[in-house]
Every structure is written in structure tokens, then in C-alpha cells.
C-alpha positions in Angstrom: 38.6 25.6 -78.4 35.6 24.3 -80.4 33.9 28.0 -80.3 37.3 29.8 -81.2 37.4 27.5 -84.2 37.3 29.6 -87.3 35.7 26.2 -89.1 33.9 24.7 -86.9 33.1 27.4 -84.4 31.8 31.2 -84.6 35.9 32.0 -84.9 37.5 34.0 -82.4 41.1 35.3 -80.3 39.6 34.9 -77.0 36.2 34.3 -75.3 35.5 36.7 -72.0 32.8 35.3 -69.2 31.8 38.1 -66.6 31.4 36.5 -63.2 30.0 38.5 -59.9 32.8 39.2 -57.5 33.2 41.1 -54.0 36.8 42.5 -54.9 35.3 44.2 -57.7 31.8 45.2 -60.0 33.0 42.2 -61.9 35.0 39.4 -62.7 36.3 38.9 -66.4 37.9 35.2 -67.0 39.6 35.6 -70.7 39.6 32.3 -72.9 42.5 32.4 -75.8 41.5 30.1 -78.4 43.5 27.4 -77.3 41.7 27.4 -74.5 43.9 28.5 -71.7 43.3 31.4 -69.7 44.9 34.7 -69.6 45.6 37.3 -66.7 44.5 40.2 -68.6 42.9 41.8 -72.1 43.2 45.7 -71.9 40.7 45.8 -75.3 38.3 43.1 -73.8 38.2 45.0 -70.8 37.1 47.8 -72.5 34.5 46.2 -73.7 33.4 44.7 -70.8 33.8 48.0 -69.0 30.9 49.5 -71.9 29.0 47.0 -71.7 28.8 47.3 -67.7 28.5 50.7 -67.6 25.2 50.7 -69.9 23.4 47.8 -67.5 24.4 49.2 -64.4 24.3 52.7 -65.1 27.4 53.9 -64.0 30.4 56.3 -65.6 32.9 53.7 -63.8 33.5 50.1 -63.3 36.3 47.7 -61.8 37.3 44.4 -63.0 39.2 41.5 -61.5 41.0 40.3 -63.9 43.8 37.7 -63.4 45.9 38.6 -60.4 44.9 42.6 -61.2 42.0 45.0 -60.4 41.6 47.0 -63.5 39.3 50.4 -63.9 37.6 51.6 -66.8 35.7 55.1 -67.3 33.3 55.6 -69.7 33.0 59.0 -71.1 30.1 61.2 -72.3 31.1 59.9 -76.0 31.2 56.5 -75.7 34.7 56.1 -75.2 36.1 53.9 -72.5 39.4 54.8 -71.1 41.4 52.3 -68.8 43.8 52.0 -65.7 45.9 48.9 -66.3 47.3 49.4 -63.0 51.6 49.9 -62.5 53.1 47.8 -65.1 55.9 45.2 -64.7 59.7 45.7 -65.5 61.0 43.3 -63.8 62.5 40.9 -66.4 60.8 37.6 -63.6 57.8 39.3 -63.7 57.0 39.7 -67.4 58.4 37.0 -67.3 61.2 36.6 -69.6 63.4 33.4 -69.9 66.4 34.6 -68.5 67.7 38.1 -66.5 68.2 40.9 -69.1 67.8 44.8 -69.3 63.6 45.4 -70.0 64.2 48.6 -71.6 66.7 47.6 -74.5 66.1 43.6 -75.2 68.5 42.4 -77.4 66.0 41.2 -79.9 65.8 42.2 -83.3 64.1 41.1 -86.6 63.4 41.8 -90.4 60.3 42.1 -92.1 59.3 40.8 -95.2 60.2 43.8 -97.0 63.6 44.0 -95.2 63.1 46.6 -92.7 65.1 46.2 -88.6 63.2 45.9 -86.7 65.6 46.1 -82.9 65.9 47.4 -79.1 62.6 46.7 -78.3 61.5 47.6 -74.4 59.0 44.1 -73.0 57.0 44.9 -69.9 54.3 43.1 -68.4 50.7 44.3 -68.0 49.1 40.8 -66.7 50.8 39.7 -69.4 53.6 40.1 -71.7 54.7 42.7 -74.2 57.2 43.9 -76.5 57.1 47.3 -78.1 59.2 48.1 -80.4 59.5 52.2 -81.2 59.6 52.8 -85.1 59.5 56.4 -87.1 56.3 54.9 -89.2 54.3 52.0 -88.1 52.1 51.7 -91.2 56.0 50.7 -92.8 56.0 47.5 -90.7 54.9 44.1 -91.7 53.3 42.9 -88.6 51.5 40.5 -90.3 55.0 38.4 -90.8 56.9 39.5 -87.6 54.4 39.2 -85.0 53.9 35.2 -85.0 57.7 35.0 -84.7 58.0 37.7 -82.1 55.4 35.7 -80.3 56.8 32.5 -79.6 60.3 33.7 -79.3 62.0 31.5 -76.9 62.4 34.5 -74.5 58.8 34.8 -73.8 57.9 31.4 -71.7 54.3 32.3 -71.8 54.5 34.2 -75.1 54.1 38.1 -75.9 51.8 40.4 -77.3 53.6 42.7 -79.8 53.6 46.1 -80.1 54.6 48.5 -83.1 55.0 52.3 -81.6 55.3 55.8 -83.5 55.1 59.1 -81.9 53.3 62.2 -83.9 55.1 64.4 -81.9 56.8 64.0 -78.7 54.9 66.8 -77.1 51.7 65.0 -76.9 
């Protein structure tokens, strides 16, 4: 907590330690800045996946992280692309609070500049999400939604949010 510390501290979300493992190339343990520990980090991963891939000299790598195994591939560009594994729909395994339809949550909220925000879908990934599908994310506020979206009451272990537009629905 004192590291994450934006005062007193370097400042930071989360703090990842790579550990040695057999399951895996690697371990990743995630840190939030409260200090508690979470499953998964698909970003931090794909760090740690660079990273690893450089040292050890490999184009793939597999991390435990949590309760998952995830793979990264490095590309000849740099670019790290990342198997999160099968993700969870089940509204226990998210988790949610209580038994509801994963694909149209009845959960809905305004932004600051009055825009409805509704019928998000949550899914779990090692940890919990809710995506809301929009026709222009860069017309979203996320900056005054996302702390209440995040410690909604129907997230027990809170959610990451997501804002979603498609370019086209061919790609």
C-alpha cells in the first residue's frame, strides 16, 4: 500500500512480482493498491509476457495467474497478443451478488453530461467485468461513471468497466 501511494510512494494501480513456477514459464502475483491480490491483469500480463519473451528468448510464454494459466505471443513488431482462457458467464462465477441474466444486467447509469448508459453484459475473466456497448465511446464520461460502476453493490469483489464501440461489424 505504501509503494501504490501516490504521496508517499512511486504511485501506482497494481504492483506485479514474477515468481518461477512448474505449471507455467512464470508466475505473476498482482498487488491492487490496497494491497489485496487479484486473479488476473490481461494488460500486466502483457507486459510481463514482453518482458519474458526478451530475457528468455522466446515468441511465447505462459503465466499462472490466479486460478488461470494465461498465454501471451509476441509478434515480430513488438506486439503482445493474449489468450485469457474461456471466460465466465455464469452470474456465481463472475461473481455477481445475486442470480441474473449475464448478457443483459439490469444496470444502467447517467454520465455527467446526461448520456444512458444501460444493458450492459458482466463476464468474468479472473475477475469481473461490465461492458457496456455504445455507438461512440469517446462520448462517455468514464471518468464519473466508472468509480460508481465499480463498487456497485452487485459486484461483491468489484468490477472492471468497460466502454465498447464497433467500427464495423464486419471486423
Amino acid at each position: 500500500q505504501l509503494l501504490a501511494d501516490r504521496r508517499r510512494g512511486i504511485g501506482c494501480d497494481q504492483v506485479l512480482l514474477i515468481h518461477s513456477s512448474v505449471e507455467a514459464d512464470a508466475e505473476m502475483v498482482i498487488y491492487n493498491s490496497d494491497g489485496s491480490i487479484a486473479d488476473v491483469c490481461g494488460n500486466g500480463a502483457r507486459c510481463v509476457v514482453a518482458l519474458l519473451a526478451k530475457e528468455l528468448g522466446q515468441s511465447h510464454i505462459s503465466l499462472v495467474s490466479g486460478k488461470r494459466v494465461v498465454g501471451g505471443q509476441l509478434d515480430g513488431k513488438g506486439l503482445v497478443t493474449l489468450d485469457m482462457g474461456v471466460p465466465e458467464l455464469d452470474w456465481r462465477d463472475i461473481p455477481l451478488s445475486y442470480s441474473m441474466d449475464t448478457l443483459h444486467l439490469n444496470l444502467a447509469r447517467q454520465d455527467k453530461s446526461g448520456l444512458l448508459l444501460g444493458d450492459p453484459v458482466a463476464v468474468g475473466m479472473g475477475n469481473p467485468h461490465v461492458v457496456f456497448f455504445v455507438p461512440d465511446v469517446d462520448s462517455i464520461d468514464l471518468s464519473s461513471l466508472g468509480p460508481d460502476l465499480e463498487t456497485d453493490p452487485l459486484f461483491p469483489e468489484k468490477t472492471n468497466v468497460s466502454i465498447v464501440s464497433f467500427d464495423s461489424r464486419s471486423s
